[in-house]
VOZA-424164 format. One record per residue (C-alpha): residue in one letter; chain; z, x, y. Coordinates in steps of 0.2 Angstrom, whole numbers. Example, Ala and Ser with C-alpha at 12.3 -4.5 7.8 and 13.67 -1.06 7.14 Angstrom:
REM residues 2
  type  mol     up   east  north
     A    A     39     62    -22
     S    A     36     68     -5
REM end
This chain:
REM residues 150
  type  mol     up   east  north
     X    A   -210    112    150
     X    A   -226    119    140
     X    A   -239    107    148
     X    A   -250    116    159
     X    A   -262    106    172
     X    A   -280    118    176
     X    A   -289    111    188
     X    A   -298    129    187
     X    A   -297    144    201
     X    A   -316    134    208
     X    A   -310    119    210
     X    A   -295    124    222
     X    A   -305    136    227
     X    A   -317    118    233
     X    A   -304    105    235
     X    A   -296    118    249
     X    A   -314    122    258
     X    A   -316    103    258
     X    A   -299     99    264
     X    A   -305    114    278
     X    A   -322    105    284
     X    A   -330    120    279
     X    A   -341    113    262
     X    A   -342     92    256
     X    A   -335     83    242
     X    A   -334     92    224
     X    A   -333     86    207
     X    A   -312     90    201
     X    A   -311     98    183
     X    A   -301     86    171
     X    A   -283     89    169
     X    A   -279     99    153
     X    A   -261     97    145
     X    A   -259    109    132
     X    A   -247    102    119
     X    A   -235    115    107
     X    A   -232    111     90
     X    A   -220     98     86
     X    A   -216     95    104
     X    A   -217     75    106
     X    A   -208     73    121
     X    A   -222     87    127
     X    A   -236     74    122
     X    A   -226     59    129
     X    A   -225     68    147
     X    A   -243     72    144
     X    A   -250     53    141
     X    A   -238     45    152
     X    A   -245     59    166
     X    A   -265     54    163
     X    A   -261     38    163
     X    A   -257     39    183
     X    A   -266     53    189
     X    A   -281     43    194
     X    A   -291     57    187
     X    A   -301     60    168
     X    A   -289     71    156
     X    A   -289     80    141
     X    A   -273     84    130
     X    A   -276     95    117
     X    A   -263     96    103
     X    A   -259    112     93
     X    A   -272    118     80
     X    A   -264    111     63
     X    A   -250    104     71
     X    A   -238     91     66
     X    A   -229     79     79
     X    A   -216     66     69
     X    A   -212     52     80
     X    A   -194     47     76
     X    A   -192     32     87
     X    A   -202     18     95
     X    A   -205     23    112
     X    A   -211      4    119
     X    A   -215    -13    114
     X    A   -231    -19    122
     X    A   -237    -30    109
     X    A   -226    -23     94
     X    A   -217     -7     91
     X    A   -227      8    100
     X    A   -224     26     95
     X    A   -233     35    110
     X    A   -236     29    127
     X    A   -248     15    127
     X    A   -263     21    135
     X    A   -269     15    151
     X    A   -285     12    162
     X    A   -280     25    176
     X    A   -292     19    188
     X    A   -306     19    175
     X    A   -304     37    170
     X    A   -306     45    153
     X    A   -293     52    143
     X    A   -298     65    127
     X    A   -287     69    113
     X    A   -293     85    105
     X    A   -282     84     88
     X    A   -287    101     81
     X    A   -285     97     64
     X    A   -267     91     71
     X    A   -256     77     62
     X    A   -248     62     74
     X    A   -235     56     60
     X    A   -222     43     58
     X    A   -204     51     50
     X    A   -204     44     32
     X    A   -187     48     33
     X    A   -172     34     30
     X    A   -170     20     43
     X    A   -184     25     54
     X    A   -194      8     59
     X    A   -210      2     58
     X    A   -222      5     72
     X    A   -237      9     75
     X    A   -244     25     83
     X    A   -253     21    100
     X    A   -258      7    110
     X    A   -276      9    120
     X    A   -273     -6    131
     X    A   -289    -17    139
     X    A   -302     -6    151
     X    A   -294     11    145
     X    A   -305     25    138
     X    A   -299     37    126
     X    A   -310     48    114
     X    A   -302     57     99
     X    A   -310     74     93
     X    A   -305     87     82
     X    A   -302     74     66
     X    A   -283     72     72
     X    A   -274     62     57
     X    A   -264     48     59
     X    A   -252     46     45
     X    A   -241     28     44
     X    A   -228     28     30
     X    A   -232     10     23
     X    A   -218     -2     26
     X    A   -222    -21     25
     X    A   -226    -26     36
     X    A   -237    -11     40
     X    A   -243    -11     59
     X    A   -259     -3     62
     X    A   -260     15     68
     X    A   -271     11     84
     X    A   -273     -3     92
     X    A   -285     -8    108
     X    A   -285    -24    115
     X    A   -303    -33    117
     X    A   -309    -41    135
     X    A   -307    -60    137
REM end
């Protein structure tokens, strides 16, 4: 598995003075999964991890890559390619797409889904103009989609 978690040599270095006694609280680095090109299951371990780590995350995806999602991988409200993103305890999530491309197959037989859900109260940012490229089908589900408050 390529995904690497850096909480940074400082952080340990405080988390285990703090567990000690010996210095008060400190502010954790976010986690940082660092995804290879083409490896989707990579960036499906990566999103379903920051959704539950209860702390802010950034996945940064391969500069110029391409990821091509084959399958659904759920169905909250419609066909989702990724792991719907969720609020982790009000914590942020960063996608740093470096020019990267988050792609449906256009190949035979593949269905129609869209690529990610952002479900109510989660945070994600998207930096690094990542593309999202949807073959049209009809009907053609949206590429993101977020739930709104009620």
């Amino acid at each position: 598995m390529n995904i690497f978690h850096d909480l940074g040599a400082g952080s340990l270095l405080a988390l285990t003075l703090s567990a000690l006694g010996l210095v008060g609280p400190s502010r954790v680095q976010a986690a940082t999964f660092f995804i290879p090109n083409g490896d989707v299951a990579a960036l499906k371990r990566a999103l379903r991890v920051a959704n539950t780590n209860g702390q802010d995350d950034i996945i940064s995806l391969a500069v110029h890559g391409t990821y091509t999602l084959l399958q659904s991988d759920n169905i909250l409200n419609g066909s989702n390619g990724l792991p719907v993103i969720q609020p982790d305890a009000g914590h942020r999530l960063v996608l740093l797409g470096n020019g990267a491309t988050i792609a449906r197959s256009r190949a035979t037989g593949i269905p129609s889904f869209r690529l990610l859900f952002v479900n109510h109260n989660a945070s994600l940012s998207v930096s690094g103009s990542p593309c999202a490229t949807v073959t049209p089908l009809v009907p053609t589900p949206e590429a993101v989609w977020q739930t709104q408050a009620r």
